[in-house]
Structures are given as structure tokens and as C-alpha cells.
VOPATI-762686 format. One record per residue (C-alpha): residue in three letters; x, y, z. Coordinates in steps of 0.02 Angstrom, whole numbers, plus 32768, in hexadecimal, padded with zeros to 4 digits. Layout:
BEGIN
ALAXYZ ...
REM end
This chain:
BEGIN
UNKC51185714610 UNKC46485124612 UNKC420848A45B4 UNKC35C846445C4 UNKC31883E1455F UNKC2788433452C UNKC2DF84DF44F6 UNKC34284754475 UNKC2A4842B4431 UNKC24E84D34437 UNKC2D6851943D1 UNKC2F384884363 UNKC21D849A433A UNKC222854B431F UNKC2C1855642C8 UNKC29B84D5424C UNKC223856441F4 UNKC279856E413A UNKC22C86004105 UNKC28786B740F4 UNKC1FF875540E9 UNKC22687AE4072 UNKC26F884840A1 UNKC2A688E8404B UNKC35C890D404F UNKC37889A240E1 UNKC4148A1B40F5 UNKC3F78A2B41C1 UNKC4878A57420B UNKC4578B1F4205 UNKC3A58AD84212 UNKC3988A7042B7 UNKC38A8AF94339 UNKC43F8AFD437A UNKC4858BB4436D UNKC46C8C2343F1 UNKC4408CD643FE UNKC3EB8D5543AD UNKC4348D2842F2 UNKC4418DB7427F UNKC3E48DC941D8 UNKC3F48E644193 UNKC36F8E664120 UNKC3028F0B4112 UNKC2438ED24130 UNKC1A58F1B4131 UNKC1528F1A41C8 UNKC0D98E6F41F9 UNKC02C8E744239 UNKC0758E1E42BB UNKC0F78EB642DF UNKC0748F4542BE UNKC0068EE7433E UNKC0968ED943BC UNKC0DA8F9443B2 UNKC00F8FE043C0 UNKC00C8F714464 UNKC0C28FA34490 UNKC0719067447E UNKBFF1904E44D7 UNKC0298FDD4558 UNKC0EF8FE6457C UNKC1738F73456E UNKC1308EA44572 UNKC1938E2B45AB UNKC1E88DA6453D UNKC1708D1B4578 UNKC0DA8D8D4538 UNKC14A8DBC448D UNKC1628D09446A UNKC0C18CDA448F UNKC0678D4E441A UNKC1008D2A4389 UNKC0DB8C6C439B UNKC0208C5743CD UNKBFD28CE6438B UNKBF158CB74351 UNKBF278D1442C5 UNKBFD98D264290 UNKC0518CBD4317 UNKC0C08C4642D1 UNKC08B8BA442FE UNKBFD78BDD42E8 UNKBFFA8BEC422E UNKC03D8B414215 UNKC0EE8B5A4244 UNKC17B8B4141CD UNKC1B18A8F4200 UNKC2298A24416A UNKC28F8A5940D8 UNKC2178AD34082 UNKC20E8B264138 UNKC2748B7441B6 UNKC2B08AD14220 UNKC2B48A19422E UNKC2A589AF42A6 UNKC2DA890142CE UNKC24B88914294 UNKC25F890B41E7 UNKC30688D641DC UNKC300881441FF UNKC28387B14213 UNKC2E287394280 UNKC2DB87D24319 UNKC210879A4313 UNKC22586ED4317 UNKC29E86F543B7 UNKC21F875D4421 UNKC19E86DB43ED UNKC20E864D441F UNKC22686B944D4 UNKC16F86AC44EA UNKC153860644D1 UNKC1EE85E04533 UNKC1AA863245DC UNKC10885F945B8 UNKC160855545CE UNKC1A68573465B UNKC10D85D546AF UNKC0C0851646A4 UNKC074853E4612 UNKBFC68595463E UNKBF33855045D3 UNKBF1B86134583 UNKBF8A86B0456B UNKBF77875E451E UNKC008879C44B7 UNKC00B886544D5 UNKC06788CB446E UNKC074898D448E UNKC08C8A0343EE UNKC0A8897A436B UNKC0E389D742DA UNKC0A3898C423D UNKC07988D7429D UNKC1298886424C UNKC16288594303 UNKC0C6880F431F UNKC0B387AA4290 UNKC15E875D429D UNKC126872D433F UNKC08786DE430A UNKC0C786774294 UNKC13F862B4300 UNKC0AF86004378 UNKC06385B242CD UNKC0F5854742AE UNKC0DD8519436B UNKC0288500435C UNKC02B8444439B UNKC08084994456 UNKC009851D4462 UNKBF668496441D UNKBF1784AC44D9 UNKBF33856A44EF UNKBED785EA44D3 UNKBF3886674475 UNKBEE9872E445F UNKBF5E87C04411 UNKBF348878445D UNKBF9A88FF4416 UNKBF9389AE446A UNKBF938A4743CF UNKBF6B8AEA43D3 UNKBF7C8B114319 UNKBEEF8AEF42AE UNKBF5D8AD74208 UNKBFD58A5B4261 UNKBF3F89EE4287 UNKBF1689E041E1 UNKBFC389B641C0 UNKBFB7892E4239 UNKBF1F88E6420B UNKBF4188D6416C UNKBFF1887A417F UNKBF9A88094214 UNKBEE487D941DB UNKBF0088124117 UNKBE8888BC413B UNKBDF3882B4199 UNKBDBA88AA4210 UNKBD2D88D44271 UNKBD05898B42CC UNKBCC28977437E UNKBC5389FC43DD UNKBCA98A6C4434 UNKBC478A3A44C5 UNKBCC289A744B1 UNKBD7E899744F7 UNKBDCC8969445F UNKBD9789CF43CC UNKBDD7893A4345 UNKBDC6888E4337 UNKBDF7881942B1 UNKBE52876242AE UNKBF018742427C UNKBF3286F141E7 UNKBF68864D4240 UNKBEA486534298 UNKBED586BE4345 UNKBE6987314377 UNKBE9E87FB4374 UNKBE6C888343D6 UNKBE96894843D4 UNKBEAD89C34458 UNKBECC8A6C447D UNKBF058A674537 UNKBF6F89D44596 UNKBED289E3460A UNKBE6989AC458C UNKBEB989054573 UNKBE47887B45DF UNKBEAF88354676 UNKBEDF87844670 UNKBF7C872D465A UNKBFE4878F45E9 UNKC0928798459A UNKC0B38850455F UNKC133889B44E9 UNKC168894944D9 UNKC1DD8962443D UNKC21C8A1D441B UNKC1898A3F446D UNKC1D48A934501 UNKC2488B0944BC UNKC1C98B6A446A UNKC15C8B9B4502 UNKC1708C54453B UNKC2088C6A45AE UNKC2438D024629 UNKC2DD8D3E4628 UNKC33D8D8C469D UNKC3E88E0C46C9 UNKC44F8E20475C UNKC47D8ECF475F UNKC4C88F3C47EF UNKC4168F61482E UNKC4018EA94830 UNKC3918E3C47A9 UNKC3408E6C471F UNKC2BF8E4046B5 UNKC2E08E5C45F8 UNKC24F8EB24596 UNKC2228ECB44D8 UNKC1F38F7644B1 UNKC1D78FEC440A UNKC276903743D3 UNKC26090FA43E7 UNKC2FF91194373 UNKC2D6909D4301 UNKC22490A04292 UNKC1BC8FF342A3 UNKC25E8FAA4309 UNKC24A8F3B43A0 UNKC2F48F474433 UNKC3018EDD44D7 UNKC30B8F4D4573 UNKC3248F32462F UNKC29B8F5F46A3 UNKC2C38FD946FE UNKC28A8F7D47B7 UNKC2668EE947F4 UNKC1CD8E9647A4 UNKC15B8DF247DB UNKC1A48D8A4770 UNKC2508DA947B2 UNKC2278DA24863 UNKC1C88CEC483F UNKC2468C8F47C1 UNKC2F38CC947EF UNKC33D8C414870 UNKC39E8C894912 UNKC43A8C0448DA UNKC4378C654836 UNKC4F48C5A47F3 UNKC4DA8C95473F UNKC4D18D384707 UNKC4448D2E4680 UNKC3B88CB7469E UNKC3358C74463D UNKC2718C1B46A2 UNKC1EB8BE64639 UNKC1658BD846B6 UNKC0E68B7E4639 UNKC1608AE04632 UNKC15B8AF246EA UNKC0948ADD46ED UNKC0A78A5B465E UNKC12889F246AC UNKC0D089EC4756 UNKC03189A546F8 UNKC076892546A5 UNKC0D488FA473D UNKC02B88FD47AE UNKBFD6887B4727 UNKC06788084716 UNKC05A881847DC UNKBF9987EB47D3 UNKBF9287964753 UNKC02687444729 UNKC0A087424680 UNKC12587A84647 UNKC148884745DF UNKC1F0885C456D UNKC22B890B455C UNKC28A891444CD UNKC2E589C844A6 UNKC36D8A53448F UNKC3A28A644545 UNKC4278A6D45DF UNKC42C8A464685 UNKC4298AEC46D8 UNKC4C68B54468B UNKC4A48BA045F8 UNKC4728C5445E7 UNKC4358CAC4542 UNKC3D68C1944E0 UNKC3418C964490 UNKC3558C8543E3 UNKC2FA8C79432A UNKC2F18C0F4296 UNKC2C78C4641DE UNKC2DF8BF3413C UNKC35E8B924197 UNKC3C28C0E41FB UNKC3D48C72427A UNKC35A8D07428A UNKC36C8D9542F5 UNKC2C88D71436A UNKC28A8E214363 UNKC2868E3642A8 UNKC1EC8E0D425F UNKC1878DB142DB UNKC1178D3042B6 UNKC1728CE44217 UNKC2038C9A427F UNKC21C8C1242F4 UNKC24B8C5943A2 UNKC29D8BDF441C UNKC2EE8BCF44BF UNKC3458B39450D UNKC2F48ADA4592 UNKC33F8ADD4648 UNKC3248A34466F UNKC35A8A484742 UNKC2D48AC4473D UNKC23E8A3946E9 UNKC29389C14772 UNKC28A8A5847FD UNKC1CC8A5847D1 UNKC1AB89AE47C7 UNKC1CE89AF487D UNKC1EB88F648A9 UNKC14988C0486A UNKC190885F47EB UNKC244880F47CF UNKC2A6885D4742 UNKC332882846CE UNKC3B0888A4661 UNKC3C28903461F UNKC43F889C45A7 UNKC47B88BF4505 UNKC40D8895445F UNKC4A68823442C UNKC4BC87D744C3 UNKC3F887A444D8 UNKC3E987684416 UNKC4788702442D UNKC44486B744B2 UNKC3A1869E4470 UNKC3FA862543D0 UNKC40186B94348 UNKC4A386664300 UNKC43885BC42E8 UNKC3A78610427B UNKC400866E422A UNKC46585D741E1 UNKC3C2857E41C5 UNKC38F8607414F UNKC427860D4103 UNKC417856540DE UNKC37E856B4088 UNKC3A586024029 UNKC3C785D43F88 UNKC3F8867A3F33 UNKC48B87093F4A UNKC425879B3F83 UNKC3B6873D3FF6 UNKC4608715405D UNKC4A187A04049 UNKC3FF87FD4080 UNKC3FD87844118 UNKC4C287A74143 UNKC4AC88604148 UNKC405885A41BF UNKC46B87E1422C UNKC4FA88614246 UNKC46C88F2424C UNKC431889642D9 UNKC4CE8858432E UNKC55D88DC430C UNKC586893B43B1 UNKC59B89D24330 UNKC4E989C04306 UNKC470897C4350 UNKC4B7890D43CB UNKC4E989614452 UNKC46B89F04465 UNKC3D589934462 UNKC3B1892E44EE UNKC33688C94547 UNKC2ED88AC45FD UNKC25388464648 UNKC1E1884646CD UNKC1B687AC46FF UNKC167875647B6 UNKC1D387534835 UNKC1B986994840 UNKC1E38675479F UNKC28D869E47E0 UNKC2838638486E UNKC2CB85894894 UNKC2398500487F UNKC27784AA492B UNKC2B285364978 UNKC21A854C4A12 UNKC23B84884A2D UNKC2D084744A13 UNKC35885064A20 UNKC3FA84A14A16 UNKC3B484604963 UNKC418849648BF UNKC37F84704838 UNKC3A084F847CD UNKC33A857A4790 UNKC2F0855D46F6 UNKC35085E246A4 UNKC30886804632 UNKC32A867C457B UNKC37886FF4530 UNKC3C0872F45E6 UNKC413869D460C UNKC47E863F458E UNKC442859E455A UNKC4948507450D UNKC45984CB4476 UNKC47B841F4421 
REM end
């Protein structure tokens, strides 16, 4: 257990924020992402332009592969999920933590600032966030850097956020700047620009690529387990890879099938050491991870993965969300949330040394460590009504209960390697000095 002067004040500052957003009151259990498989919903629908686009290619083309079905279900231009706006809080098909409390917000902010500490604080940093939602993660951590605002008076703060969907944006922009917006040329990198409502300047991209290098800190929430994944069989012949094709016996019906020899994608992604019997690779968060890895390598900072995940074992994760529950992911395609849960050995397997990592470790395991027990009885505090408490009780055990949310979300970082690294160690070997440890990974003691 650790005790670092400038983590208690740091705490002590942030924490002493009064104020409780205002938040609706969610029934998540069903909601946050945590069944797995297919789901069943018998409901009799008629077909989606999504579908009716998927079986004319399926006719004309042959089975696609799951990575291909998910990406047209989910980024579609015309009629994917996320490219229509989603279906993110109470009124939609899922929440997600910031939704639920805002104290989930305010902890990632307090990480930030916290390694930005410890990095020797660098006179300017770019806060990247990749797919965020409606922009509540990212405002909880912006006003945590405003109650902070005396720290941070000599850096140079920017906020980039990387989204494809044109209706999200809007979303965002209107909870961050209040709708103050400004189109840029598409000659440009960013294609949006406006200023926060605390006076930081926002940008908006399409591509990680897009985002200018310099020194960065990056954040990935449920952003990974919604990029296309391959999945894969071991059968007598050896592996697999599962298909989605048109249902011949069955009018405007999609079925999974194997295929029927090897393909690339199984002779690339399946690992010799294989022990499991159905496997899941999503290649993108491969190419992603290595990225952010290569920057923080270049460039220095650190990213926060925060996600649905294990470490390697699990098999059949693909799943959907609708209204709340499970949704078989072949029924109407395009008006569900499809998910898979990240493999986290396999983001460490790509990183391939160029970075240190941490975790994965339990949601409840990093939020307590990060002092979730002390805000929350700060709010509580200065709640003065029944509902508000009550409100704030039941996104506490949301968060926290390893039947909920606790224990299947989980979180891991990339950060330098010498940010890990004893201060005196090159002089002096035989010297103790500790580590200045990582909050959130390491528990700290606070007085």
C-alpha cells in the first residue's frame, strides 16, 4: 500500500467537487453488455434495409465472414448501427458507465492528471478519446480538469475525439461546446472544431491517423468490443472459420456456417499454442492497439483501455443488445448492438514490447483503487434529498457489484517502459526508491 503526498492532495482537490449531474434513473443490469451468446427474441420482423442489402450481396457473392457482417450491421453509411446514432442510455438499447454515474468520469480524469504527474508533468497534452458515445465520459473528465484548473494553469490542454458517426458528433458537440461548432474543409484532418464549455479547444476525427502526433494520453471505452472480429472452429479437419450466409430453408433468414476449408484468415490469426476450441481475433484492435502503442512509443503518454474483456480463455463472446436485452445477432441487422469481448493477451501480443502494459484488472478492483468509496460519500454528503441518494447508491452498486458490472469490465494501459522503471536504477541498482506507483493499478493510501 502507497502513500504519495501529491495523490492525497490530488484527490482531496478533485474530490471536493459538490455537485451531482443529474442523471436519469437506469435499470442496467440486462442493459450493460454482460450476457453472452446469441440471445433469443422471437419476435416475427420484417426484413431491414440493412438485411435485404446483406442477403442480395450474400446471392451474389457467397457466404461473408462475421468481421464483414458486423461491419456492415454497425458501420453501414447508410443503415449501420452506429452510423445512425446508436442507441446509447435508457431510451436506447445499452448503457454505459459514464450513463450510469458520473463519478466513473471523474476517476478516469483524476487517472490522467495523476500520470501526467508523474510523467513530470509536460507543459501540453492531448486527451484522445476513440468512439465517445454521446461525449458524457468526456465531459466528466473535463470538468474535473476544470476543478483542477490552477495544476494544469501552464499546460496546454487539446481534446481529439475519433467518430465515425455523423449523428453521435452532434450529440457530442452539443453536450461539450453547447452545439459552438465549426465545419472544417475536408482538405483538413479534423472535419470539426469547436471549444469546450470550460474554454478547451475540440477537435473531430474520423481515423486515429488523423489525430496530430504529440504527447498524448488516449482512452478507449467500449470502444473495442465493437470492432469486427473473426471467429473460428476446431473441427476434425482442423480450424474453421465461421461464416454468415442466407438461409435457403428459411425466407429473408440469416444462419452461421463453417467454411468448408481453410481460409486466410484462419491460416493468419489462429496461434500454433491454440488450447481452446472456439476462438475469437479482431484484427482491427490489433492495427489499433499497435498505433497507439507506436505514438506513446514516439511520442510519449499513455492510453486506458477500458472494456468487456478476458485474458485469453473465453470462447463464444459475439453477442447483441436491443431495447435492453439480448438479441439474437442475426435478426434484424442494423437496429442492434453487436458485441464481442476483447482478448486482451492478444492487444498485449500485438503491442509487442513496444510499450509496458498493466492489467487487465477488474472494473471494481481499479475504481477502488482509484478512491470510488471517497466520492461517493462526498456526494452523498451533499445530497440533500431521498432519490438523489438513492439514485447515487444504485449507480455505485451498478458499477461495483461483481454480478454487474464489476467484474466483467476491466481495464489495462500502455504506458513507457520507463515510466515503470526505478528513477536510480542505471546509477544505482542496490537502491529501493520506489516506483512511483500507477493509480488505479496499484492501491494507494489515502488520508
Amino acid at each position: 500500500m502507497v502513500s504519495l503526498p501529491f495523490r492525497r492532495s490530488l484527490f482531496a482537490a478533485a474530490f471536493g467537487l459538490a455537485g451531482h449531474r443529474r442523471l436519469p434513473c437506469h435499470h442496467a443490469p440486462a442493459a450493460a453488455h454482460t450476457s453472452s451468446g446469441a440471445g433469443g427474441q422471437a419476435e416475427t420482423e420484417k426484413p431491414t434495409a440493412m438485411l435485404r442489402h446483406l442477403l442480395l450481396k450474400l446471392r451474389a457473392t457467397g457466404p461473408v465472414t462475421v468481421a464483414e457482417y458486423m461491419r456492415e450491421a454497425l458501420t453501414n453509411p447508410g443503415q449501420g448501427y452506429y452510423t445512425r446514432g446508436g442507441g446509447i442510455g435508457e431510451s436506447g438499447d445499452f448503457v454505459t458507465s459514464p450513463e450510469i454515474s458520473q463519478i466513473f468520469g471523474e476517476l478516469i480524469g483524476i487517472w490522467y492528471i495523476s500520470e501526467w504527474i508523474a510523467m513530470g508533468k509536460p507543459k501540453a497534452f492531448q486527451l484522445v478519446e476513440l468512439g465517445p458515445g454521446r461525449g458524457t465520459l468526456t465531459d466528466d473528465i473535463l470538468r474535473v480538469f476544470n476543478q483542477l484548473a490552477s495544476l494544469l494553469s501552464k499546460c496546454d490542454v487539446s481534446v481529439h475525439l475519433v467518430e465515425v458517426s455523423p449523428k453521435l458528433s452532434k450529440t457530442q458537440a452539443l453536450i461539450l461546446t453547447g452545439g459552438k461548432v465549426q465545419s472544417i474543409p475536408e482538405d483538413n484532418s479534423a472535419y470539426m472544431k469547436g471549444v469546450s464549455k470550460t474554454g478547451i479547444p475540440i477537435f473531430w476525427y474520423r481515423d486515429i491517423q488523423d489525430v496530430p502526433p504529440g504527447y498524448s494520453f488516449y482512452l478507449a471505452h467500449e470502444f473495442f468490443d465493437a470492432l469486427p472480429i473473426h471467429k473460428f472452429q476446431r473441427t476434425e479437419k482442423g480450424w474453421r472459420e465461421v461464416l454468415v450466409d442466407a438461409d435457403p430453408e428459411v425466407p429473408d433468414q440469416l444462419r452461421f456456417v463453417l467454411s468448408p476449408s481453410s481460409t486466410p484468415a484462419t491460416e493468419n490469426f489462429i496461434q500454433l499454442e491454440e488450447r481452446r476450441d472456439h476462438v475469437e481475433v479482431c484484427p482491427e484492435a490489433g492495427v489499433i492497439i499497435q498505433r497507439l502503442a507506436c505514438r506513446i512509443e514516439k511520442d510519449g503518454g499513455a492510453a486506458l483501455v477500458a472494456d468487456y474483456g478476458h485474458d485469453g480463455t473465453k470462447m463464444d463472446t459475439f453477442r447483441g443488445f436491443r431495447n435492453h436485452k439480448p438479441h439474437d445477432v442475426l435478426k434484424a441487422p442494423g437496429t442492434a448492438d453487436l458485441t464481442a469481448d476483447v482478448d486482451f493477451s492478444y492487444l498485449r501480443k500485438m503491442i509487442q514490447g513496444r510499450t509496458a502494459t498493466l492489467g487487465p484488472i477488474k472494473q471494481r478492483e481499479f475504481l477502488k483503487n482509484m478512491g470510488i468509496d471517497l466520492r461517493l460519500q462526498v456526494l452523498l454528503q451533499n445530497s440533500h434529498d431521498t432519490q438523489t441518494r438513492e439514485q447515487l447508491l444504485h449507480s455505485y452498486d451498478m458499477l461495483m457489484n461483481p454480478e454487474k458490472m464489476g467484474d466483467c469490465f476491466n481495464f489495462f494501459a500502455l504506458l513507457p517502459h520507463h515510466r515503470l522503471l526505478h528513477p536510480d536504477k542505471k546509477h544505482k541498482p542496490e537502491s529501493k526508491a520506489p516506483v512511483s506507483p500507477v493509480a488505479g493499478f496499484d492501491e494507494l493510501l489515502l488520508k
